[in-house]
N, C-alpha and C positions, 0 to 999 in steps of 0.2 A: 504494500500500500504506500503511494508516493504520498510525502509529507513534505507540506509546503507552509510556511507560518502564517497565521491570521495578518498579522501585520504588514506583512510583505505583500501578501495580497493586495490588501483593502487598501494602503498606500497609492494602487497604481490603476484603482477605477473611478472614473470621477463620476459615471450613471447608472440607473436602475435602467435595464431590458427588459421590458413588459409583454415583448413581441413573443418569447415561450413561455411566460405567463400560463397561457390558455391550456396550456399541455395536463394544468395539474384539473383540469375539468375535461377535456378530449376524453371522447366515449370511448376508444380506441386505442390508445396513446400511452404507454405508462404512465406513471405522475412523475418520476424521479429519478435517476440514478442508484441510489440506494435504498430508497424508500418508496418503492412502488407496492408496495401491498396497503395505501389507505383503506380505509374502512368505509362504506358508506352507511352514513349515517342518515336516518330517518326519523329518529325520535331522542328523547334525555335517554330510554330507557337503554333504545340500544347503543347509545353513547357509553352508557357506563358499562353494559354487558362484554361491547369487544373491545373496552379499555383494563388490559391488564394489570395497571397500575392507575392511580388519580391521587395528585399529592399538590400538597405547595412547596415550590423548591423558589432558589433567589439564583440567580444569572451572576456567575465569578467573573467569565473571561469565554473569550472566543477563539477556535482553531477551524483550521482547514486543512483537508482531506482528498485528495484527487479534486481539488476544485470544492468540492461539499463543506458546506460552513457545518459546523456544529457548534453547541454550547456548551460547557461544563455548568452543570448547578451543584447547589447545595439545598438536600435536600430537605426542608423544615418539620414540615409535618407531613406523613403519610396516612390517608382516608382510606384505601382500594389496594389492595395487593400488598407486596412487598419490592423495596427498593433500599439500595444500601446509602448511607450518609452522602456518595456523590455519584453523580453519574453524568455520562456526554448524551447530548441529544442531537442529532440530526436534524438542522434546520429547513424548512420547504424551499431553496434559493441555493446557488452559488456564483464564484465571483467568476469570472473567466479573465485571469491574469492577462491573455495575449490581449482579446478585444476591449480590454479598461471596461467592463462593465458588469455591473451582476444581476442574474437571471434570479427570476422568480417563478417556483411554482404554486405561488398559494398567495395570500394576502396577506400575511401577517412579517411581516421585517424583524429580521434577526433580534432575538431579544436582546436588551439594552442594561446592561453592567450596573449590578447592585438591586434592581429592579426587583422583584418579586411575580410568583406567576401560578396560577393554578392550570394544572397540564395533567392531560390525559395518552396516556403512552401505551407503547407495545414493545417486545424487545426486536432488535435489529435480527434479521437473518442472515445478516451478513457479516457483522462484526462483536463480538464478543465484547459483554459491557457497555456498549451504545443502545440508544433507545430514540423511537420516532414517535412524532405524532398520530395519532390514529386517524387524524382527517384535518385534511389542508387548514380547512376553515374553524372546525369548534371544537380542537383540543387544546389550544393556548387561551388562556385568561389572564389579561395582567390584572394584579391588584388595586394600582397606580386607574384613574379616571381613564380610559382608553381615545387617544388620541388616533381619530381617522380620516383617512381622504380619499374622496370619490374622482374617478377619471373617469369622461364621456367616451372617449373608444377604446377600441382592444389592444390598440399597440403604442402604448403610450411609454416615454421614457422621460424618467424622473430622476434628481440629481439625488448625489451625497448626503446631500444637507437635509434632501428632506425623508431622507431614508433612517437620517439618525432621529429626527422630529415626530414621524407617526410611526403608531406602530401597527397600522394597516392601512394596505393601498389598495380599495376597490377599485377594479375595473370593469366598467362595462362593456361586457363581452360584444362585438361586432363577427367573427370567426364562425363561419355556420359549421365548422365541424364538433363548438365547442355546446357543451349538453348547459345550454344557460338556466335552464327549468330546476337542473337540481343545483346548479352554484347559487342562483339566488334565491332558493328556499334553505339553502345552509346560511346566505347571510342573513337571511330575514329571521332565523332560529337564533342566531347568534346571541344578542340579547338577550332573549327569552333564556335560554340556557343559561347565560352568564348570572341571571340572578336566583335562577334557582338552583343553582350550582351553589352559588355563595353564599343563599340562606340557610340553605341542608347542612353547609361543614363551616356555619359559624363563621364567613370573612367579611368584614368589613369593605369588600369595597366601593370605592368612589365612583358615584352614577357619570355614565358614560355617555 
């Protein structure tokens, strides 16, 4: 597995590519490079059913991976399963050193250092110790008011700056191969999930 440092990366992209975006909703399409087995989700219920794990962890630091961003958390408290004090998470996005710019497959931007985050996970089939989201769009929860921003078409590209500012970038899908009926009934759940997620395990957080 080629290892290449976060920093080095992310030093040398100045924009968000939104144009493979679409991929992590394509009916056909993988979602990922490493993390193609999402979940889809149709309800809370079957959210928590084919989420192995559901915890609050806080965001230490970021690395990359053949191009693949991941996170390291710490993890605070566990609700659902079992997870050890830390772990790497596979983030839906990576940078592409050559092209200065980083691809997204989901809406939610690399969580953000010291942050806090209620996440719903599965373990990696590919790498030992890593863990992924269960679905592009409603297995990350930040605690923190959730800061988001809407784009009118499908290929839109967003800078640095505002990659570090929201921490999700809708797109509305233009792309007829991409299944927009279930992207935006996962973002329209999104919400709804987020606070009954956080009144069932006690979080406080700040309305969005």
């Amino acid at each position: 597995m080629h290892y290449t440092t976060y920093s080095q990366a992310y030093e040398q992209f100045k924009n968000i590519n939104m144009q493979n975006y679409t991929e992590a909703f394509a009916s056909k399409h993988p979602r990922s490079i490493y993390v193609n087995t999402y979940e889809q989700i149709d309800s809370l219920a079957s959210l928590k059913k084919k989420s192995e794990a559901i915890a609050l962890v806080k965001c230490l630091k970021q690395a990359q991976y053949d191009n693949v961003i991941s996170s390291q958390l710490q993890v605070e408290k566990v609700f659902q399963g079992h997870l050890p004090r830390l772990i790497d998470m596979y983030e839906s996005c990576q940078i592409n050193a050559m092209q200065k710019n980083m691809t997204m497959y989901g809406p939610h931007t690399p969580m953000k250092k010291g942050d806090s985050y209620l996440v719903c996970l599965k373990k990696s089939q590919y790498h030992h110790g890593f863990y992924h989201m269960v679905n592009t769009v409603l297995a990350v929860y930040p605690i923190k008011k959730l800061k988001k921003k809407t784009f009118p078409g499908g290929e839109e590209v967003v800078t640095k700056r505002e990659n570090l500012e929201y921490d999700m970038l809708d797109v509305k899908y233009v792309d007829p191969h991409v299944n927009n009926r279930k992207y935006r009934k996962a973002m329209n759940d999104y919400p709804k999930f987020r606070r009954a997620l956080f009144k069932q395990y006690g979080l406080a957080g700040e309305r969005s």
